[in-house]
N, C-alpha and C positions, 0 to 999 in steps of 0.2 A: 115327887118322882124325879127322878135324876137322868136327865138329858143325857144320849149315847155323846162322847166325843166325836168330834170331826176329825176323818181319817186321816192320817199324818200330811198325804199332800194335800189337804184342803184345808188344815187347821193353821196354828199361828207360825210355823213354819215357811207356807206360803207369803204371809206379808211380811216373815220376814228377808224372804230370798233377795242376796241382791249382788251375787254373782255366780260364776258356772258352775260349782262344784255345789252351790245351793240348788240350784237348777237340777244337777243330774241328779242327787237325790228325789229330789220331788219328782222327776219322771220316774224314777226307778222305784221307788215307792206307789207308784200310778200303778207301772206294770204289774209288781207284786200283789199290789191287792185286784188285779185280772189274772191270779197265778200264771202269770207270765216271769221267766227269769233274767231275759236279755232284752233292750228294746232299743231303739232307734230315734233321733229326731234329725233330720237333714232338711235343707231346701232343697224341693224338686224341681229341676234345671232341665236342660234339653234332653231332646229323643236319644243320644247318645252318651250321656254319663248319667241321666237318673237323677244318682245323689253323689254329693262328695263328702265322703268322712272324714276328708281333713280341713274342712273350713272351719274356720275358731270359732263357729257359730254351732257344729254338729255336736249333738251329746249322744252318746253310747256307751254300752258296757260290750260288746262283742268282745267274745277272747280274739287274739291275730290270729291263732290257726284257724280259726273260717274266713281271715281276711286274706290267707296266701291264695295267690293266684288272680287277686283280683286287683292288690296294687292298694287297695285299702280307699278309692278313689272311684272308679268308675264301673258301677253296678247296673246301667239301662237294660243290660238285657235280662235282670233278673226276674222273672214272670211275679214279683210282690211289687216289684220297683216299680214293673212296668205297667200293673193296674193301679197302681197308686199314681201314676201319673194321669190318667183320665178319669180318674173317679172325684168326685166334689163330695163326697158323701163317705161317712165310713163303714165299711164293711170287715168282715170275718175271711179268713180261707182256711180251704182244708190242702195243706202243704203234702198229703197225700199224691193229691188230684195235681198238685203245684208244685214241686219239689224247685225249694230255693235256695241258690247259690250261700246266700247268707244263712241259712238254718241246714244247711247238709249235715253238719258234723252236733249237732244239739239234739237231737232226738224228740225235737220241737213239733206238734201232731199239730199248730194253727198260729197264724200270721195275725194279728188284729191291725187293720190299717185304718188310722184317723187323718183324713187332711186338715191340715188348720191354715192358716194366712196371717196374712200382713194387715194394719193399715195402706201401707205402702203396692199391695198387691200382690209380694212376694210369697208365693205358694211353700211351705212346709208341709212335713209328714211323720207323723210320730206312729213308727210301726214295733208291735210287740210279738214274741214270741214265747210260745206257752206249750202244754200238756194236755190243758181241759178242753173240754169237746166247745164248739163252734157257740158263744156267744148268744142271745137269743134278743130282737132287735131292742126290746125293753131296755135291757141292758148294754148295749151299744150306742144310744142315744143317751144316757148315765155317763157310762165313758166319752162320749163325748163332749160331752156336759165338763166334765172335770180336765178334761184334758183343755178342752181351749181356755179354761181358767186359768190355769197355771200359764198354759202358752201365751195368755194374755198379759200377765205380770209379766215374762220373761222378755215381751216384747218392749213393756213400756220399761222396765231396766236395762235389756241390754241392747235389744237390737235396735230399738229406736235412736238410741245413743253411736251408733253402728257408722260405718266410713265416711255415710255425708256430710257429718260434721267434722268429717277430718280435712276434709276439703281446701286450702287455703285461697284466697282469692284470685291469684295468679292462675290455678287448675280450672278454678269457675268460671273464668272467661275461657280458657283454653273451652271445654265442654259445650258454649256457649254458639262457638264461633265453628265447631265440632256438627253440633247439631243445626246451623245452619250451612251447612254442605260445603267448606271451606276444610283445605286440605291443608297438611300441614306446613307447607313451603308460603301459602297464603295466608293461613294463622302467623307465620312468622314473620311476614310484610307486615299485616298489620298492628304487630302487637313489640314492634321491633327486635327481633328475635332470633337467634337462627335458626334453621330446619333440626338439626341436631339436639335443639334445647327442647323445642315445640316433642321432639319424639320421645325423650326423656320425660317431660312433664305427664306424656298420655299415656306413657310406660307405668309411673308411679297412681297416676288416676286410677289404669286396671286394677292394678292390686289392692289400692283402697277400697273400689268397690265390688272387688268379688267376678268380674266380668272378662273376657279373653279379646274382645275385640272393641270398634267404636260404636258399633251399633248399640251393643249391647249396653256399651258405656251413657250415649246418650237415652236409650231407655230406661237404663237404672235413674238418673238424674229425671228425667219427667216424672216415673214412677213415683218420686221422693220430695218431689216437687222445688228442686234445687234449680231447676232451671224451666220455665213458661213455655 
């Protein structure tokens, strides 16, 4: 008797993904076999942006006309957004009951929201939008099954490989001396520097790690365990 295949994203396409355009198939093969057509994967960040669809790390297929108006960027107050930010667990909605900024113009009748993570800590969320009536929990616990599969390859190819190791040793003392509550005029005393250089260094840090200020900077580096 002849064994069924394994659905395209959990067959040998999964081992063999090992960049993003591998990756957004395989999510988007996830959704499809949830008859879902559009789906979503961001990291979910503070009470006021949600998710951000332009971090090199988001995969989607949204068309842009459901992204005008929103900047393509900061979605917190979309009621999908904003349960997937307190939920540890995946659940269904009925976009009836929830009408969401990102499914207004799809004709999309349920949301399927899966949180996944980091090693690192860093909370993701891979949300789908579909047709078919509301999920039943059997089957939500399957999706989630498969979904943190795939999100688990994609972490150990790509995000783990992700801005801490872009780091140069110069940024890592900066960081260092960061999270020991020394400011920038005193990182520059000590590390012979000027204040200018010091701001320029924690300037390029942000962007490497995805983060808008210091705080955040020295929590992404403990999260990651770049700095003690």
């Amino acid at each position: 008797m002849l064994m069924p295949e394994a659905a395209y994203h959990l067959g040998p396409e999964l081992v063999r993904a090992v960049n993003r355009m591998d990756f957004f198939r395989l999510f988007k093969a996830l959704a499809v076999n949830q008859q879902c057509r559009y789906f979503v994967l961001s990291e979910v960040s503070g009470e006021e942006e949600g998710i951000n669809l332009q971090h090199p790390h988001a995969l989607h297929n949204l068309p842009e006309s459901w992204l005008k108006g929103t900047n393509g960027k900061s979605l917190g107050a979309d009621p999908v957004i904003a349960e997937a930010r307190r939920s540890t667990a995946p659940f269904p909605m009925d976009l009836a009951r929830h009408p969401s900024v990102l499914a207004h113009a799809s004709g999309a009748k349920t949301a399927i929201v899966v949180p996944l993570h980091t090693l690192a800590a860093k909370r993701y969320c891979l949300i789908m939008f579909g047709e078919a009536s509301l999920p039943k929990h059997e089957a939500m616990a399957v999706l989630a099954l498969d979904a943190a599969l795939i999100f688990q390859r994609y972490y150990a190819v790509i995000l783990s490989l992700d801005s801490v190791s872009g780091l140069n040793e110069r940024e890592i003392q900066i960081v260092r001396w960061t999270s020991e509550g020394k400011t920038s005029a005193e990182i520059a005393i000590i590390l012979g520097l000027s204040e200018h250089t010091v701001n320029s260094y924690i300037a390029a840090i942000l962007r490497k790690l995805h983060v808008v200020n210091r705080a955040q900077m020295v929590a992404s580096a403990l999260r990651s365990g770049l700095i003690a």
